[in-house]
C-alpha positions in Angstrom: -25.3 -11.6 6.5 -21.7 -11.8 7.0 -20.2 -15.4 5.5 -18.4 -15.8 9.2 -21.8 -15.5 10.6 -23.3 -17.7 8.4 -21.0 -20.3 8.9 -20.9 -20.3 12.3 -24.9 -20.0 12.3 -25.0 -23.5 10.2 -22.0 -24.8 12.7 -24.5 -24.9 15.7 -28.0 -26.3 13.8 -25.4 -28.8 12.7 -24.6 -29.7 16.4 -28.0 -28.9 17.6 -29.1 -31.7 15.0 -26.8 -34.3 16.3 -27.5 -33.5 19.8 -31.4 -34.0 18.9 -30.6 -37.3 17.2 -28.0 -38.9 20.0 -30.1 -37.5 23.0 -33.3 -39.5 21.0 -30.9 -42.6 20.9 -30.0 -42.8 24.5 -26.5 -42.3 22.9 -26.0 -38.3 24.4 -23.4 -38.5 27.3 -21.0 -40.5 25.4 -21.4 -38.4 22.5 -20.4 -35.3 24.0 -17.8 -36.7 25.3 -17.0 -37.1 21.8 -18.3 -33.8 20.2 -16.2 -32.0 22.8 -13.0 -34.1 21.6 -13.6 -33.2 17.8 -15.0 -29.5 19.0 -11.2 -28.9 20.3 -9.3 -30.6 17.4 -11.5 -29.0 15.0 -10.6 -25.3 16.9 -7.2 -26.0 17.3 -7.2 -27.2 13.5 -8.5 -23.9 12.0 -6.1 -21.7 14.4 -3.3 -23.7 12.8 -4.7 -22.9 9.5 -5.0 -19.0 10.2 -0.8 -18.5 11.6 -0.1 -21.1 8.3 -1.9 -18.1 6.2 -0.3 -15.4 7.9 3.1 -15.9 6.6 4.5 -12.0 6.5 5.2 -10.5 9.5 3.2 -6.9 10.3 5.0 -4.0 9.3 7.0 -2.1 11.1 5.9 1.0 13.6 7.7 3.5 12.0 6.3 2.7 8.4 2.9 2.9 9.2 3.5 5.9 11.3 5.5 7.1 7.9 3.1 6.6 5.5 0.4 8.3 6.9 2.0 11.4 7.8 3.1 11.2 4.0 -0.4 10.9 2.8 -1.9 13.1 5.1 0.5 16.1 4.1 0.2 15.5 0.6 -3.5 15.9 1.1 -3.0 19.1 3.0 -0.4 20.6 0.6 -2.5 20.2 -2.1 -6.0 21.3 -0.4 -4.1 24.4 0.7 -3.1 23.9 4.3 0.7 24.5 4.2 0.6 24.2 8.4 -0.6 21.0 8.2 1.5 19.6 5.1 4.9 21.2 7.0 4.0 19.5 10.1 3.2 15.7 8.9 6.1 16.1 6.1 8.6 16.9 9.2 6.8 13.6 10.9 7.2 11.8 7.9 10.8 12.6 7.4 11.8 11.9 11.4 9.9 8.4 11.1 12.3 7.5 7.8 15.2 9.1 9.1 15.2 6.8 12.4 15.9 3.8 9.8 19.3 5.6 8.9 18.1 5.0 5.2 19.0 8.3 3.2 17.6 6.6 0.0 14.8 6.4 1.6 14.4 9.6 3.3 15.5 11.2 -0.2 12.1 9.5 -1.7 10.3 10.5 0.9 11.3 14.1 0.2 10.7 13.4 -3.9 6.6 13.4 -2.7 7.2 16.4 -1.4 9.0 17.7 -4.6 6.2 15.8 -6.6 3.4 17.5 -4.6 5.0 21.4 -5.1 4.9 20.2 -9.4 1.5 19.0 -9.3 0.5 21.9 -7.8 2.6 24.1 -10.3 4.8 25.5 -7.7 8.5 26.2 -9.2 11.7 26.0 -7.7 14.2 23.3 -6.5 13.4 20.4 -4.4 16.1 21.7 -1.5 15.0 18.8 0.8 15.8 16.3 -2.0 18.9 18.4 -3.4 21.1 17.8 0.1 20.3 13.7 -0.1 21.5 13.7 -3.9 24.7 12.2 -2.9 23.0 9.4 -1.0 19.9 9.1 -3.7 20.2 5.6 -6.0 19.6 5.3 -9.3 15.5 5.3 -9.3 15.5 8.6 -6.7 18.0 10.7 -9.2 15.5 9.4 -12.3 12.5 10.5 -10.7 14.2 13.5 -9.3 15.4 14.0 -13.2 12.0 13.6 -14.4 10.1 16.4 -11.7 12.7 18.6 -13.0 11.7 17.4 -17.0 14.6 16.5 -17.5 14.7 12.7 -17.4 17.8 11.0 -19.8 16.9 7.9 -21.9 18.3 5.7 -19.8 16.3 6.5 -16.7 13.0 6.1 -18.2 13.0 2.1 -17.0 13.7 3.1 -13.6 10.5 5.6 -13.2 7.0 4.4 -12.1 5.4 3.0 -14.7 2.8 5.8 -14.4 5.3 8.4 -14.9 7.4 6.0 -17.8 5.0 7.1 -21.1 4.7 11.1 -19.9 8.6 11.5 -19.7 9.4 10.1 -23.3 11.2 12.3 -25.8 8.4 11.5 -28.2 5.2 13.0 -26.9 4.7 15.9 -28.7 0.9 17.2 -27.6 -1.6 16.9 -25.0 -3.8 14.7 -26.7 -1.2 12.7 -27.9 0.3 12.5 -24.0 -3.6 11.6 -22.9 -3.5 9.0 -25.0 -0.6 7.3 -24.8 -1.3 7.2 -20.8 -4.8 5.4 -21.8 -3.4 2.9 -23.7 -4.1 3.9 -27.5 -3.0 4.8 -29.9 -3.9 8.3 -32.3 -2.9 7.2 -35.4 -5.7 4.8 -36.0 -4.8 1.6 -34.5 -7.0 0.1 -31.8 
């Protein structure tokens, strides 16, 4: 049983109670009346409750919109589907590129670039390489870091996924699989 349903199950024995009692009493009319009066405040107490809790506004249109044509040709470039992927990554770029953000269509186009390494497909990240000039300081990391490439002082600005695979000092697999785990090889818990 849903907790909404249950509450609002135990809502009307309550009032079905109290309606038995006054009605027994002699006391009903006047106490609906009543009930209604307290029926409204409490309603129009609980709807002030729910706007107080929703204090962020929705996001916008174009982000939704965004994001899942991002997610959905990730998905598709990495199942195989290159149609697909090419068609949702041109939505996905035209929905960031109406906020006249090129940071943010320049990070768009580093999933792209990150989905062509994770499937082990070489080459440059064109779509990202024209926004370079407009990249900040986290795109040109992560672009730095899809190329291997990534200087010490851009580690702090990648992901923290990405942070412990692009130090200098990971020398093996196992060591790499570790270090992403949390642990340490050398003994130490």
């Amino acid at each position: 049983m849903r907790p909404g349903l249950f509450a609002a199950t135990a809502w009307r024995t309550l009032a079905w109670s109290a309606q038995t009692v006054m009605r027994a009493a002699g006391a009903w009319p006047a106490a609906q009346a009543s009930m209604s009066a307290m029926a409204l405040s409490m309603g129009l107490a609980v709807v002030c409750v729910m706007t107080a809790c929703s204090s962020t506004p929705p996001p916008p249109d174009w982000r939704l919109s965004a994001h899942g044509a991002l997610e959905r040709a990730v998905a598709a470039y990495l199942a195989g589907d290159s149609r697909v992927a090419e068609v949702e990554f041109t939505r996905s770029r035209a929905e960031v590129a109406r906020t006249g953000r090129p940071d943010w269509v320049a990070r768009n186009e580093l999933v792209r670039c990150a989905a062509e390494r994770a499937s082990l497909v070489p080459g440059p990240c064109t779509g990202f390489e024209t926004l370079r000039p407009d990249a900040g300081p986290a795109e040109l990391a992560y672009a730095a870091y899809l190329d291997g490439s990534p200087e010490a002082g851009q580690l702090a600005l990648l992901p923290p996924a990405q942070q412990p695979m692009a130090r200098p000092d990971t020398t093996s697999a196992r060591d790499l699989a570790a270090r992403v785990n949390g642990r340490t090889l050398s003994g130490e818990s």
